[in-house]
C-alpha positions in Angstrom: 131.2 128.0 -111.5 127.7 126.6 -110.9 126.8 129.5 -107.9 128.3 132.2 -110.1 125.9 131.2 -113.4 122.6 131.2 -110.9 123.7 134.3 -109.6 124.2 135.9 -112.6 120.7 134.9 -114.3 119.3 136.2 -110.8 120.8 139.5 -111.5 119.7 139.6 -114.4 116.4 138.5 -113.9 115.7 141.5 -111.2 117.5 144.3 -113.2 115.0 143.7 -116.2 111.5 143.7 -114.1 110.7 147.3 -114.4 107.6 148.3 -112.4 104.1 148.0 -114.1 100.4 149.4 -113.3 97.3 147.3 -114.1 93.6 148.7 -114.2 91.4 145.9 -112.4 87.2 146.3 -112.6 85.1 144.0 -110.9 83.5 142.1 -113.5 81.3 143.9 -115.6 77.8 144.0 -114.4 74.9 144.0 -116.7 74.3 146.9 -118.7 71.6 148.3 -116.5 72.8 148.3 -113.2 75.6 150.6 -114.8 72.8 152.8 -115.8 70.7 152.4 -113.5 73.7 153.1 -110.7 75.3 156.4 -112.3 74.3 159.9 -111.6 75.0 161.3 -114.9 74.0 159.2 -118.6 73.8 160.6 -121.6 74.4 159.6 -125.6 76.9 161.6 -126.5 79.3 161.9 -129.9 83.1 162.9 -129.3 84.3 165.9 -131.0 87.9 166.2 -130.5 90.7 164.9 -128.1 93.0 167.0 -126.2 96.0 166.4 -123.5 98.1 168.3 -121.4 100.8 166.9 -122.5 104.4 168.6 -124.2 103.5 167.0 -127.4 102.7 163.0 -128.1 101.1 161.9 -124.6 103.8 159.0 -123.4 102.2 156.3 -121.9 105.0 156.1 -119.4 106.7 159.4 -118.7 103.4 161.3 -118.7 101.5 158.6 -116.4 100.6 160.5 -113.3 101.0 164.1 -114.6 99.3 163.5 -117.8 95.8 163.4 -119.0 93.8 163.4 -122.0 90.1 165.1 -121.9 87.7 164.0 -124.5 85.4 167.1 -125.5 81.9 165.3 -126.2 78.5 167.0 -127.7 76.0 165.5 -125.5 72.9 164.6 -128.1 70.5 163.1 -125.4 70.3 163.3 -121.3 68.9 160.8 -119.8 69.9 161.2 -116.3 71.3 163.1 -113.8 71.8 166.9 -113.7 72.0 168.2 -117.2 75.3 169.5 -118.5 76.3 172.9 -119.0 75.8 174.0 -122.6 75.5 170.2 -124.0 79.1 169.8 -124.4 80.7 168.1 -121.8 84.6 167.1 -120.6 85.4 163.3 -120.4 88.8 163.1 -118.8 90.9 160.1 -118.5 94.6 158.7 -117.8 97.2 158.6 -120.4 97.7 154.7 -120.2 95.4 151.8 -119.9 97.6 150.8 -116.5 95.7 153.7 -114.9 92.3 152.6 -116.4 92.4 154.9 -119.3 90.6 154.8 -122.2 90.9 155.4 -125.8 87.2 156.9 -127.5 86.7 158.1 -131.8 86.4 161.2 -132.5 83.3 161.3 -134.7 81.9 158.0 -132.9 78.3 158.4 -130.8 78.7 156.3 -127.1 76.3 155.8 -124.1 78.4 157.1 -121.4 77.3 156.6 -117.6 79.2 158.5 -115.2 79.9 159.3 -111.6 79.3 162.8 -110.7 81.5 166.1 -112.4 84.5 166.9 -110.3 84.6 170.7 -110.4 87.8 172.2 -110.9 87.9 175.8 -109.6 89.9 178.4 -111.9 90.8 176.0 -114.5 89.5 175.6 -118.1 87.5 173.6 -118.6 85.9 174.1 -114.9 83.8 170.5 -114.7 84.8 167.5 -115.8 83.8 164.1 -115.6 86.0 161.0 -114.9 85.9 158.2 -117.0 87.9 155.0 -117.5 88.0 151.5 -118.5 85.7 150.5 -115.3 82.9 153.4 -116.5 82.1 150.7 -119.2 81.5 152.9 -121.9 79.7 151.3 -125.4 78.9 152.8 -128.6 75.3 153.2 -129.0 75.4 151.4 -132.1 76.5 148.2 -130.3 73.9 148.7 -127.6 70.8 146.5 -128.2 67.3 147.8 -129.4 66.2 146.5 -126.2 68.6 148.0 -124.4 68.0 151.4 -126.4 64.1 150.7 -125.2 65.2 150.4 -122.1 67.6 153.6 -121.0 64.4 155.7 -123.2 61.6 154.3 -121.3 63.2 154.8 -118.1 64.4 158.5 -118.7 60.5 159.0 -120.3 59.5 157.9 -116.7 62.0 159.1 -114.4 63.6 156.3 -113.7 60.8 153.9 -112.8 62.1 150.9 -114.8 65.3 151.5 -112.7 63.3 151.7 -109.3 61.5 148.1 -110.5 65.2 146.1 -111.2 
């Protein structure tokens, strides 16, 4: 009776693990070396959210084929190549498992970014990743010295960077 309890709460025990993802970041390094480290920064406001999804994105049937793109009016450059017609795609997984991120519409961030992956034929044609490890702030929770900081080095091409 004993063997046949323990093997039942085994049973059940495996049959209700389902598989999981986790996003893991190394910890987050100052605030600098993330700009001083990415090709592309910019302050940028979002303007709308969009997905690829049939209707509501689901965090777990749309996981791997399933994206949401962040369409974001970019108000000042302060590094890397400039984007085309200041308005540049942010896109990013469905789920926070896959490192995906959740941004307001109608809220102005400091975005630092790897470079645009170009995406021949499709609409829109250059996008930029970004996830939970691209660190991305608000600019109104970013320090005046901070603030200082990313303007003074863009004013002198990076120099302040080049001194860290």
């Amino acid at each position: 009776m004993r063997f046949s309890t323990v093997v039942l709460l085994t049973l059940s025990v495996l049959t209700t693990i389902s598989p999981t993802l986790a996003c893991s970041c190394a910890p987050p390094p100052t605030f600098q070396k993330v700009y001083c480290d990415s090709p592309v920064s910019f302050r940028g406001t979002v303007l709308a959210r969009t997905d690829n999804c049939p209707g509501r994105c689901d965090q777990i049937a749309d996981q791997f084929d399933g994206e949401i793109v962040f369409i974001v009016r970019v108000d000042r450059h302060f590094s890397g190549p400039s984007v085309e017609d200041g308005i540049a795609y942010l896109r990013t997984a469905v789920n926070g498992g896959l490192c995906g991120i959740e941004l307001t519409v109608g809220t102005q961030y400091m975005f630092n970014l790897r470079s645009p992956q170009n995406r021949e034929g499709q609409c829109p044609s250059t996008v930029y990743d970004i996830g939970l490890c691209s660190f991305p702030v608000t600019w109104k929770s970013l320090s005046r010295e901070l603030r200082r900081f990313v303007v003074r080095d863009a004013r002198t091409m990076g120099a302040l960077c080049k001194s860290l």
